[in-house]
C-alpha positions in Angstrom: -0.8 -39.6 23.3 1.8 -38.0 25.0 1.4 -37.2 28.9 2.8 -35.1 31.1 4.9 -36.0 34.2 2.4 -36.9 36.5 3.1 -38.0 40.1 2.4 -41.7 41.7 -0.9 -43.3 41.7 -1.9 -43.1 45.2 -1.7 -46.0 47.8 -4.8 -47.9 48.1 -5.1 -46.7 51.5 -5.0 -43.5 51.0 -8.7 -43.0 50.4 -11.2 -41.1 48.3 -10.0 -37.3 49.0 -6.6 -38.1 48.0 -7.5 -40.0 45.0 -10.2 -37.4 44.0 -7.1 -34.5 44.3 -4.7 -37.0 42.4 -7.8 -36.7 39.5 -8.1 -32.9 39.6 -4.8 -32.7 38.9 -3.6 -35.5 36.7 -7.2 -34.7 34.1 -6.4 -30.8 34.1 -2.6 -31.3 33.5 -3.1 -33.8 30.7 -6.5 -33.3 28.8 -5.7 -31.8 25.4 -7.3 -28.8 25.1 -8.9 -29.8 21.7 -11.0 -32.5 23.3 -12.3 -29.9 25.6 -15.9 -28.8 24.8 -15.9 -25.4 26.5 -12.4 -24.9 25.0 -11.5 -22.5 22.0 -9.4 -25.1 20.9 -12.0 -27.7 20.5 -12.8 -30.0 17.4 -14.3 -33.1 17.4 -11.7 -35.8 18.7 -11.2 -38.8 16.3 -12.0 -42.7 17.3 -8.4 -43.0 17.7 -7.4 -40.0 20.2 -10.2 -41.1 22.0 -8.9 -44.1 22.6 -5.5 -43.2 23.3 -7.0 -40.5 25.8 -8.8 -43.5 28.0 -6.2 -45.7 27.5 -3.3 -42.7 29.5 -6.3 -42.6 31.9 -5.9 -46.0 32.5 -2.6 -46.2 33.0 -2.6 -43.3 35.9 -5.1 -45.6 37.8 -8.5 -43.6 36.4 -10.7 -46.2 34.6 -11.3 -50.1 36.1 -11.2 -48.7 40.1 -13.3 -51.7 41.5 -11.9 -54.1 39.1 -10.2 -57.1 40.8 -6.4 -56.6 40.2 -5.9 -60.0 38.9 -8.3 -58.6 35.8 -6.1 -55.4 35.3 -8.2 -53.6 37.7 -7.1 -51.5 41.3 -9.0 -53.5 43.5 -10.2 -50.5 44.8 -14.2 -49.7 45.9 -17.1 -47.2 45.0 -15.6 -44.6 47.0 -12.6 -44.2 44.9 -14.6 -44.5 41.9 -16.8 -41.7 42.5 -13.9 -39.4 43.6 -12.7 -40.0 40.5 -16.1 -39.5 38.8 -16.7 -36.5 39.8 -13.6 -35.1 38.5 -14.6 -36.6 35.2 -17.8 -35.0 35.3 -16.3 -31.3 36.3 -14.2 -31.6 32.7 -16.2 -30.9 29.3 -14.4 -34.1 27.9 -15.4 -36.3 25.6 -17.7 -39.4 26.6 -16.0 -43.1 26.5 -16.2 -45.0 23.6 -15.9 -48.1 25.7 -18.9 -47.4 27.7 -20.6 -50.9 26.9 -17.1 -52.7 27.3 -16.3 -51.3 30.9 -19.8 -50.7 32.2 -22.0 -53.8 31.0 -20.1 -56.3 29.5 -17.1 -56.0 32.4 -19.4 -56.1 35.3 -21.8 -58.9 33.5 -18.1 -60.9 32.8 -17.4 -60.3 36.6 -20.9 -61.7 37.6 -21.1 -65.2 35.4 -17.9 -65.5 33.5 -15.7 -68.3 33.2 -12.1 -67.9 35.0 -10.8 -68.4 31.7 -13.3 -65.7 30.3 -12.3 -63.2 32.7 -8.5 -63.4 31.8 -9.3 -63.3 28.1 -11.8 -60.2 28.4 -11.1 -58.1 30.9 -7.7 -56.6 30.9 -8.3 -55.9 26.6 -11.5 -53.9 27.8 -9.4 -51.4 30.5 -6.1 -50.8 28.0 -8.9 -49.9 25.1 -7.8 -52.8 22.9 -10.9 -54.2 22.4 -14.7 -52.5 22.1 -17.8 -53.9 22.7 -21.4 -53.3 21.9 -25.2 -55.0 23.2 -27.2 -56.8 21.8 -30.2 -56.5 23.5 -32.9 -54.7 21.9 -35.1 -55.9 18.8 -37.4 -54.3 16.5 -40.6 -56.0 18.1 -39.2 -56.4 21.6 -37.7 -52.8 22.3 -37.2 -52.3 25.9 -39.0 -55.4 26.8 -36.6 -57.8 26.9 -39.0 -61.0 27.8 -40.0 -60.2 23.9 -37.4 -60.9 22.2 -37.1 -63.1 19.6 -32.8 -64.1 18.7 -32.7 -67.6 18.8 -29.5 -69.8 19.8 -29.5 -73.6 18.8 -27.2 -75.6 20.4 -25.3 -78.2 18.1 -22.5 -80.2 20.0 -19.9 -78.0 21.2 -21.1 -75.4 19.8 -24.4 -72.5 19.0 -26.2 -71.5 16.0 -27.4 -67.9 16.0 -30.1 -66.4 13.8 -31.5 -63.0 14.3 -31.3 -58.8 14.5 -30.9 -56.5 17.2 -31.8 -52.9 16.9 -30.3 -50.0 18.4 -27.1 -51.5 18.8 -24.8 -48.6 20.5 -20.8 -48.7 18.8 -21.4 -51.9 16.8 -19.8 -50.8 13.4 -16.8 -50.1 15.7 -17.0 -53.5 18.1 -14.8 -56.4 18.7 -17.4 -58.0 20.6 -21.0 -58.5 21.3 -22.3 -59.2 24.6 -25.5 -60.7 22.8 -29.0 -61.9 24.9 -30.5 -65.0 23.0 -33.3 -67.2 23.4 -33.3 -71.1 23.3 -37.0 -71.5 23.7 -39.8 -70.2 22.2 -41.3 -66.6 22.9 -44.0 -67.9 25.2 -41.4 -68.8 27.6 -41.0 -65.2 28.1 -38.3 -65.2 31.1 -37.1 -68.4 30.4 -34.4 -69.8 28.1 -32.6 -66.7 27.7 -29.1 -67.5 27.3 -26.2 -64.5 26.8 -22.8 -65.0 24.9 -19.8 -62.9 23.7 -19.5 -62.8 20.1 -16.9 -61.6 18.1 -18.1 -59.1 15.7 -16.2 -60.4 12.9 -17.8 -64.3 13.1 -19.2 -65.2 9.5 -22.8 -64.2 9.2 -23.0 -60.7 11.6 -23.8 -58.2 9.3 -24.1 -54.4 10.6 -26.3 -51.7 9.0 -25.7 -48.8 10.1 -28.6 -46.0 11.4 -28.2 -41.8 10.9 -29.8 -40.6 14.3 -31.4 -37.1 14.0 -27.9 -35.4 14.7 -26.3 -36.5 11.6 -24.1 -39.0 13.6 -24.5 -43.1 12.8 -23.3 -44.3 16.2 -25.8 -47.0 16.8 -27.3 -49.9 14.2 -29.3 -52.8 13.1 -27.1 -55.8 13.3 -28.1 -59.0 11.7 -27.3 -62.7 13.0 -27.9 -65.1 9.9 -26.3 -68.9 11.0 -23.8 -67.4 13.0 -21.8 -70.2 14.6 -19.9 -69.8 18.3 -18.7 -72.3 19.9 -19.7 -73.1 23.7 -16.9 -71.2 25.2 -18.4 -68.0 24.0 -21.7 -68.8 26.3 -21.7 -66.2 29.2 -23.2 -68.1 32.2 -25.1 -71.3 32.2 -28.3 -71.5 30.0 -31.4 -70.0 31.3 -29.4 -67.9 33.2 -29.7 -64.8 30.6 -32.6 -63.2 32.5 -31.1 -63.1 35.9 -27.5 -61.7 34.0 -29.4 -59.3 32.2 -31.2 -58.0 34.8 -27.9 -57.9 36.7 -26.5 -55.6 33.5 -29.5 -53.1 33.4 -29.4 -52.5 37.4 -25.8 -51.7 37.2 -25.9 -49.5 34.0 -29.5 -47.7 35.5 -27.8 -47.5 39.3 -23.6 -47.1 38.5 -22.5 -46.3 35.2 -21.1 -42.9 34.5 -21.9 -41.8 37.8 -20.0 -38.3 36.8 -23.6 -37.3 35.6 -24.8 -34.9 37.9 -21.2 -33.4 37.8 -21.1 -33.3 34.4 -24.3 -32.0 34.4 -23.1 -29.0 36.5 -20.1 -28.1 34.0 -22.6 -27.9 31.2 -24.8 -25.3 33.3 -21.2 -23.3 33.9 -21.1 -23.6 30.5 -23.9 -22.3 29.2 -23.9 -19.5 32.0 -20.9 -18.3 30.7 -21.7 -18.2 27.0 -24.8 -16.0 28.0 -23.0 -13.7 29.9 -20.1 -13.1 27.4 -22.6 -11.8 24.5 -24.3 -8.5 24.9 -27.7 -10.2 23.1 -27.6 -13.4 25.5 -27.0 -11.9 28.8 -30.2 -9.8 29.1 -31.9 -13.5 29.0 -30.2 -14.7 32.4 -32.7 -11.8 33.9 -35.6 -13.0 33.1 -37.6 -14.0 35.9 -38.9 -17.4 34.3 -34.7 -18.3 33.3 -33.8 -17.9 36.9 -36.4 -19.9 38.2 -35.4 -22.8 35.6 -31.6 -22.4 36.5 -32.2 -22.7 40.6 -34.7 -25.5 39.4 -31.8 -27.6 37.2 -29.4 -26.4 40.2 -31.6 -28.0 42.9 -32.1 -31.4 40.2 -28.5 -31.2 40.2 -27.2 -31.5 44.0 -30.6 -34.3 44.3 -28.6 -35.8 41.6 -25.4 -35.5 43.2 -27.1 -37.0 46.8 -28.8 -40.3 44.9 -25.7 -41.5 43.8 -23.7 -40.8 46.9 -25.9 -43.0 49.0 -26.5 -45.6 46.4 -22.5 -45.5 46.5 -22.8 -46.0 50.5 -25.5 -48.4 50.1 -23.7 -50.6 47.6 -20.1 -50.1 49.7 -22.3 -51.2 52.9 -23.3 -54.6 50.8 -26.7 -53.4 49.8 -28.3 -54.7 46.8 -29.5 -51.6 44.4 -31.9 -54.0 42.1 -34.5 -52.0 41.1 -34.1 -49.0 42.7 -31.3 -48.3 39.8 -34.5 -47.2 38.2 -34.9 -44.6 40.5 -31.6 -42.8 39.2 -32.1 -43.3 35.2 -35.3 -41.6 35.2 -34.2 -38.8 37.8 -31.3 -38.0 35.4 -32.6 -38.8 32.1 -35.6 -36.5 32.4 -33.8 -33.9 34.3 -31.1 -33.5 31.8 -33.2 -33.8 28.9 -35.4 -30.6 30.2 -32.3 -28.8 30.7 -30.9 -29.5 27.1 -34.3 -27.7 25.9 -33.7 -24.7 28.4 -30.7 -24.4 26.9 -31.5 -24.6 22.9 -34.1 -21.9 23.7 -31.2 -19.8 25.4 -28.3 -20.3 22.6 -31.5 -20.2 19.9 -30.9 -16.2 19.9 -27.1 -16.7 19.1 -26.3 -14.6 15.4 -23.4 -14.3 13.3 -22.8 -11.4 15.7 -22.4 -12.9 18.9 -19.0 -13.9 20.7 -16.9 -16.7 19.6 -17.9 -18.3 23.0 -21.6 -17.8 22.4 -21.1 -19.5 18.4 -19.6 -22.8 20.4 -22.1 -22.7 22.7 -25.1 -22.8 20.3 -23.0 -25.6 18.3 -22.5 -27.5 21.7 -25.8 -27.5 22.9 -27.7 -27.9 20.2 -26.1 -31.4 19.3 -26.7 -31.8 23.4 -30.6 -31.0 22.7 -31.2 -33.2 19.7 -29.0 -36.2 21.4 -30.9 -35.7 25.0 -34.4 -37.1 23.1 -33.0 -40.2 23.7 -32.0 -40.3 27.0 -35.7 -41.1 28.0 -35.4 -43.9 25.8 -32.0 -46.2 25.8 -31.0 -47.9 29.1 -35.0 -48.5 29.8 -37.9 -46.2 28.6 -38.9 -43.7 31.1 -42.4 -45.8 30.5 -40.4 -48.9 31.5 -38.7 -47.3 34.8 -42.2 -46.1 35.8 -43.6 -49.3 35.5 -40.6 -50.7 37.8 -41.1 -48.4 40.5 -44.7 -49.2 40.7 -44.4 -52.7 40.6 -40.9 -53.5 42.8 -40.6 -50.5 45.1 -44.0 -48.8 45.7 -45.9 -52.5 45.2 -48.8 -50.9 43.6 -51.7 -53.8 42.1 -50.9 -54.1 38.3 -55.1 -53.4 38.1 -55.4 -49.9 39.1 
């Protein structure tokens, strides 16, 4: 993908306001209009532009902020990595195909990786050369993780795996799996869970592929059947899975695409303007009950915006997030996923008469609305997050 001239990734010193400007302008000189959402040009970008698109933000210094340098990171903090999020968010651009690889399986490497595991993983996942997917949920254990039933055998130097994870986000497109195993028996519950990084391509993975209710087969059932890895592929000492998972599903509820509420906002701007370019959807913005809805989502959104700020100052202060991460996953999750149904029912009165910007804009957000039902579902249930913030924040008895 070829980039414009772009000028020098700031200093580290120079702090979040000048790296947030640097953003703004390096994403609005370079993103191809045709991977812009609210852009006439748009069509659906392919794996490989995708790619190439993350990779050129990258190398100007936008993706692996708070990585350690000696990683291929900028050794930079939170700060900068918001600025930079919320510039991110602002764009209608396409969402990372390396989500798993630089959200959980960089951060988990970071936590309980070997030296030598670090220097092997972590550069490939920032320059896009390798993917990953998790392999955490099962058919009987779903969100539950103390469930679940994958079981690693150790046999000298090295594991047998046998198994099948569901829901598995990216794996017909993964190099690696960052895979949560047990080594005991299911009554141990907590205990004996044991994570590893296996290559996708090790004899006995097989991936099945699953058509979600938008026509798209993005996540799958994957099979583990004698799948052998040797000991260097073990992520953290055994029995340690629990504690690194738990580690994985704070950061991904607390920090991971923390351009949300940003994003969020575009998509209102969005669907605002689609309304008020058709002579059939405009009437709708003055209905009494719409305006109430739109202050509503616009009032969810700047909450949105203030819980990640100050879990960003709590976590730059040296604050440990732990559960309240759940706090933020079922804020946005539900939030969003009652705005994608304000917004079918607005774009639902779109005909063959209406604008060209009012046709995108049913297409657009009618793939947002049937996608949204799961937002109350992957990362943790909204059932699940409940039950954390009853249990580990408010302390309320498990009899009530």
């Amino acid at each position: 993908m070829q980039m414009d001239k772009n000028p020098a990734i700031p200093d580290a010193a120079a702090g979040p306001a000048v790296y947030r400007q640097y953003a703004r302008q390096w994403l609005r000189a370079n993103l191809p209009a045709h991977m812009r959402a609210d852009s006439a040009d748009y069509r659906t970008p392919t794996l490989d532009e995708c790619r190439d698109w993350e990779a050129a933000m990258y190398q100007a210094g936008l993706a692996g902020m708070t990585w350690p340098k000696a990683y291929g990171g900028l050794g930079l903090t939170l700060r900068e990595h918001l600025a930079v999020n919320k510039e991110v968010g602002a764009l209608a651009m396409p969402e990372s195909v390396s989500s798993i690889g630089k959200e959980l399986a960089g951060p988990i490497i970071q936590t309980v990786g070997t030296e030598q595991q670090k220097l092997q993983f972590l550069p490939r996942i920032l320059s896009m050369q390798d993917y990953w997917c998790q392999g955490f949920s099962e058919p009987d254990a779903g969100s539950d993780l103390a469930r679940l039933r994958t079981k690693a055998v150790p046999e000298g130097d090295s594991w047998r795996i046998d198994g099948q994870k569901i829901w598995t986000s990216g794996a017909a497109k993964a190099h690696y799996c960052l895979l949560l195993t047990r080594t005991g028996t299911v009554a141990d519950k907590h205990r004996g869970l044991l994570m590893f990084a296996v290559p996708m391509d090790t004899p006995g993975i097989r991936v099945v592929p699953i058509k979600s209710i938008d026509g798209k087969e993005s996540f799958a059932e994957v099979f583990f059947d004698n799948v052998v890895v040797p000991d260097s592929a073990r992520l953290g000492a055994p029995d340690e899975g629990w504690n690194a998972a738990i580690r994985v599903l704070s950061i991904e509820r607390a920090t991971n695409r923390m351009y949300r509420a940003w994003r969020f906002e575009c998509e209102l701007r969005q669907l605002i303007a689609a309304c008020k370019s058709d002579p059939q959807l405009a009437p709708l913005l003055d209905d009494g009950h719409t305006q109430r809805r739109i202050g509503e989502v616009v009032g969810e959104i700047d909450a949105l915006k203030g819980l990640v700020e100050r879990t960003v100052r709590q976590m730059v202060a040296g604050e440990k997030i732990g559960a309240r991460g759940s706090l933020t996953k079922l804020y946005w999750s539900e939030c969003h996923q009652a705005f994608a149904a304000l917004a079918l029912s607005l774009v639902s009165h779109v005909t063959p008469r209406s604008s060209a910007l009012a046709q995108r804009a049913r297409k657009h957000f009618t793939t947002g609305y049937l996608f949204a039902r799961a937002e109350t579902i992957y990362a943790g249930t909204t059932e699940v997050q409940l039950d954390i913030i009853a249990d580990r924040i408010m302390n309320l008895p498990k009899d009530l």
